[in-house]
Backbone as JSON, one array per atom type, in Angstrom:
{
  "sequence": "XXXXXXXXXXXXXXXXXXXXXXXXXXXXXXXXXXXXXXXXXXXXXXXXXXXXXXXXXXXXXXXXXXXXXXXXXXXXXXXXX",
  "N": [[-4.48, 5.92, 7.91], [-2.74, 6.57, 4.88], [-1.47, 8.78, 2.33], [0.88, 7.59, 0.99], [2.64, 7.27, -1.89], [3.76, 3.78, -2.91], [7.16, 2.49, -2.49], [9.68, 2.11, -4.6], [11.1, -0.09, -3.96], [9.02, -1.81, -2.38], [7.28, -2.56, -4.62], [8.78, -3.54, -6.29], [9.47, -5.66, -4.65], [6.66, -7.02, -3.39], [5.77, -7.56, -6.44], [7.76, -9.94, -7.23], [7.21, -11.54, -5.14], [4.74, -12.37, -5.1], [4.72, -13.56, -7.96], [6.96, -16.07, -7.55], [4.93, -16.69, -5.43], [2.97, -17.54, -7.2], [4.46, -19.33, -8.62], [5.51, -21.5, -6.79], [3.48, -22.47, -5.86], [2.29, -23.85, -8.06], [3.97, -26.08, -8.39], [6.01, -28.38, -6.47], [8.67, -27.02, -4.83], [11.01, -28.62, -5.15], [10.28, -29.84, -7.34], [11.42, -27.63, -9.36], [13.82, -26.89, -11.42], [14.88, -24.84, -12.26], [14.5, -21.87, -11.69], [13.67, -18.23, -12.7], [13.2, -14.91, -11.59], [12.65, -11.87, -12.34], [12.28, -8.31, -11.73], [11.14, -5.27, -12.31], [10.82, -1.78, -11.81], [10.71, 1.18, -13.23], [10.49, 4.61, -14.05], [7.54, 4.67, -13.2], [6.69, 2.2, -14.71], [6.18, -0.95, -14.53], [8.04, -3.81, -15.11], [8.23, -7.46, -15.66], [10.01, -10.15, -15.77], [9.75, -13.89, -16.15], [11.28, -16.47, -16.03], [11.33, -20.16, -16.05], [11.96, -23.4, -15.51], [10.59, -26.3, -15.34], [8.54, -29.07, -14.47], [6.7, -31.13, -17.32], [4.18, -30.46, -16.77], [2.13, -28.85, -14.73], [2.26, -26.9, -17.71], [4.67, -24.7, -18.11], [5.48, -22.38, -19.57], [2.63, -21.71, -19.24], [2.46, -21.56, -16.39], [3.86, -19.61, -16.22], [3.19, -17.15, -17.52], [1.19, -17.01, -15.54], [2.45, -15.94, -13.41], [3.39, -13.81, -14.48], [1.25, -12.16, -14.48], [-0.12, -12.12, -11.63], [2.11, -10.91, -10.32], [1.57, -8.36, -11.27], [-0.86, -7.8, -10.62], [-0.38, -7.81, -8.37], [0.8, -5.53, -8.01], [-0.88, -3.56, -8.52], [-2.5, -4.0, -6.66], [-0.9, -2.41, -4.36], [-1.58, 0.38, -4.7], [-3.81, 0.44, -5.53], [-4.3, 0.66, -2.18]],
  "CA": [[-4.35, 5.67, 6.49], [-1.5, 7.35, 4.32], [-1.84, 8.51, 1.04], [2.1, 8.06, 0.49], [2.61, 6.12, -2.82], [4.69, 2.65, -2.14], [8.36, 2.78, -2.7], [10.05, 1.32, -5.85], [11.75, -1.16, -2.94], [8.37, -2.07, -2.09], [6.84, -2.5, -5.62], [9.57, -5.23, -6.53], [8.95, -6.18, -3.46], [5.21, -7.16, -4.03], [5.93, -8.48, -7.43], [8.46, -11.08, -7.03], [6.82, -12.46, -3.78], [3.55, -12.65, -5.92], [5.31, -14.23, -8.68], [7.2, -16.68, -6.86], [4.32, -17.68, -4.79], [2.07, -18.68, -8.13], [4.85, -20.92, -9.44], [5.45, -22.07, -5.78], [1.8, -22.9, -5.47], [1.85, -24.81, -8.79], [4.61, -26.72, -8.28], [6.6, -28.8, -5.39], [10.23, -26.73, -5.07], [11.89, -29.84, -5.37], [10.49, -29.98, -8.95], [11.77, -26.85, -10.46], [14.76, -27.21, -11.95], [15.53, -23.27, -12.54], [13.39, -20.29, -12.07], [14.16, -16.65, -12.1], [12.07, -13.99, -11.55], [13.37, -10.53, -12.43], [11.78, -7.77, -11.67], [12.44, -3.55, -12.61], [9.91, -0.9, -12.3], [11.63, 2.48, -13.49], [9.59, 6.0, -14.22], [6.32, 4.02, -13.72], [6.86, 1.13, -15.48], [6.81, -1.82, -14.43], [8.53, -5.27, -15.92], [8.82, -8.63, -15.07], [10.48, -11.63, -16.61], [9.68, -14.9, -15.27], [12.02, -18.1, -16.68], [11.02, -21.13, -15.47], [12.41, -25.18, -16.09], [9.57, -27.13, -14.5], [8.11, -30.55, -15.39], [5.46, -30.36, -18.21], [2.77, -30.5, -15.91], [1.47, -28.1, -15.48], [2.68, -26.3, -18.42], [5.59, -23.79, -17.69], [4.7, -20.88, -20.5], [1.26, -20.81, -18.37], [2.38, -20.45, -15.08], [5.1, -18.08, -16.04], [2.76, -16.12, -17.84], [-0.16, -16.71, -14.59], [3.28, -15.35, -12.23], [3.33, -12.35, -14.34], [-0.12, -11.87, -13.74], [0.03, -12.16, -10.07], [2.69, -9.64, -10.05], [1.28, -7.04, -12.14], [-1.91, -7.59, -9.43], [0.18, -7.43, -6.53], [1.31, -4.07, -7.43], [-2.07, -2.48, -8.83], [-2.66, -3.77, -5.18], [-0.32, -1.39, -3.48], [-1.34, 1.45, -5.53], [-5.24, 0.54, -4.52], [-4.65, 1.01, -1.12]],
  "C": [[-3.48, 6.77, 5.88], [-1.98, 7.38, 2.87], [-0.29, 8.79, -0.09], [2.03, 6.44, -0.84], [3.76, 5.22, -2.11], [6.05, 3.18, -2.97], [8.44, 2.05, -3.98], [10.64, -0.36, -5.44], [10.23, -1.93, -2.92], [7.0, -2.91, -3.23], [7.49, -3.46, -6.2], [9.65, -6.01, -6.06], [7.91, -7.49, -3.58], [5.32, -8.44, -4.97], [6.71, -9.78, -7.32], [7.75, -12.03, -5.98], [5.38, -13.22, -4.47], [4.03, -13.83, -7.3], [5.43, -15.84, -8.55], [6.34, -17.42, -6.53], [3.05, -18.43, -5.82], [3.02, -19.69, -8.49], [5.25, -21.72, -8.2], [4.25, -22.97, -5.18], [1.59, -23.89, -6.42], [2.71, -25.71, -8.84], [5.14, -27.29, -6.82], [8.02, -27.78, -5.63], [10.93, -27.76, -5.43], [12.01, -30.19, -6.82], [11.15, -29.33, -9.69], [13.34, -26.89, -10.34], [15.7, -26.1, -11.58], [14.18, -22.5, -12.0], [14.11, -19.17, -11.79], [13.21, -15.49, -12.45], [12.7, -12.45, -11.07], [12.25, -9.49, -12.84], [12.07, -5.88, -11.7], [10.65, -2.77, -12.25], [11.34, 0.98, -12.33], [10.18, 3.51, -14.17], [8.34, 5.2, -14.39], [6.0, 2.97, -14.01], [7.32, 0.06, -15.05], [7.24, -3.24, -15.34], [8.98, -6.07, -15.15], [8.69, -9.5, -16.16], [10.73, -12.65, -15.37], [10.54, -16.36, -16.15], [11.78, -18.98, -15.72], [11.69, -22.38, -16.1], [12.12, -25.75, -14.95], [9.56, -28.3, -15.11], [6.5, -29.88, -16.1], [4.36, -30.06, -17.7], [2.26, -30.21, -14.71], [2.32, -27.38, -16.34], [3.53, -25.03, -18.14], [5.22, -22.74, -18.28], [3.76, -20.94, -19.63], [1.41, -20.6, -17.77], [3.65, -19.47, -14.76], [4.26, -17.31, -16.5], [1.64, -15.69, -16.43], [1.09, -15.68, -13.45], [3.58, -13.99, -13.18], [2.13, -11.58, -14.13], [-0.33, -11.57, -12.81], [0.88, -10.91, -9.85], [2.44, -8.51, -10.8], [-0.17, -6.57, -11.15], [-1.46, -7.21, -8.48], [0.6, -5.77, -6.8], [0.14, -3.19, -7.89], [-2.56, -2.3, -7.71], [-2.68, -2.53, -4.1], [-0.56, -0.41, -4.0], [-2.78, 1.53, -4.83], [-5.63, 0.89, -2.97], [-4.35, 1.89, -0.75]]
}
């Protein structure tokens, strides 16, 4: 066990894959139209912007806001271990 913090590589890493795999999970690929999932952490801080153009159903605002969720978990994750 290491008690080296994760990289910044590793931390955008995380997030996006987390992201990704909630609106991947709520949707077929075939459905989404667009998505982009941009991700920064700088001195600490991280940010993500998720754009999505899905079909209404399930509601896009929710699972862009549930994929920033996911990625704000995935990296408290790497920090927990």
């Amino acid at each position: 066990m290491t008690d080296a913090e994760p990289t910044d590589e590793e931390i955008v890493e995380a997030a996006s894959d987390a992201a990704e795999g909630v609106i991947l999970d709520r949707y077929k690929q075939s459905d989404v139209e667009d998505m982009d999932v941009t991700v920064r952490f700088e001195d600490g801080t991280l940010d993500v912007d998720v754009y999505l153009n899905a079909p209404e159903e399930p509601d896009p605002a929710v699972v862009a806001q549930e994929a920033v969720e996911a990625a704000e978990a995935a990296v408290d994750e790497l920090f927990e271990a």
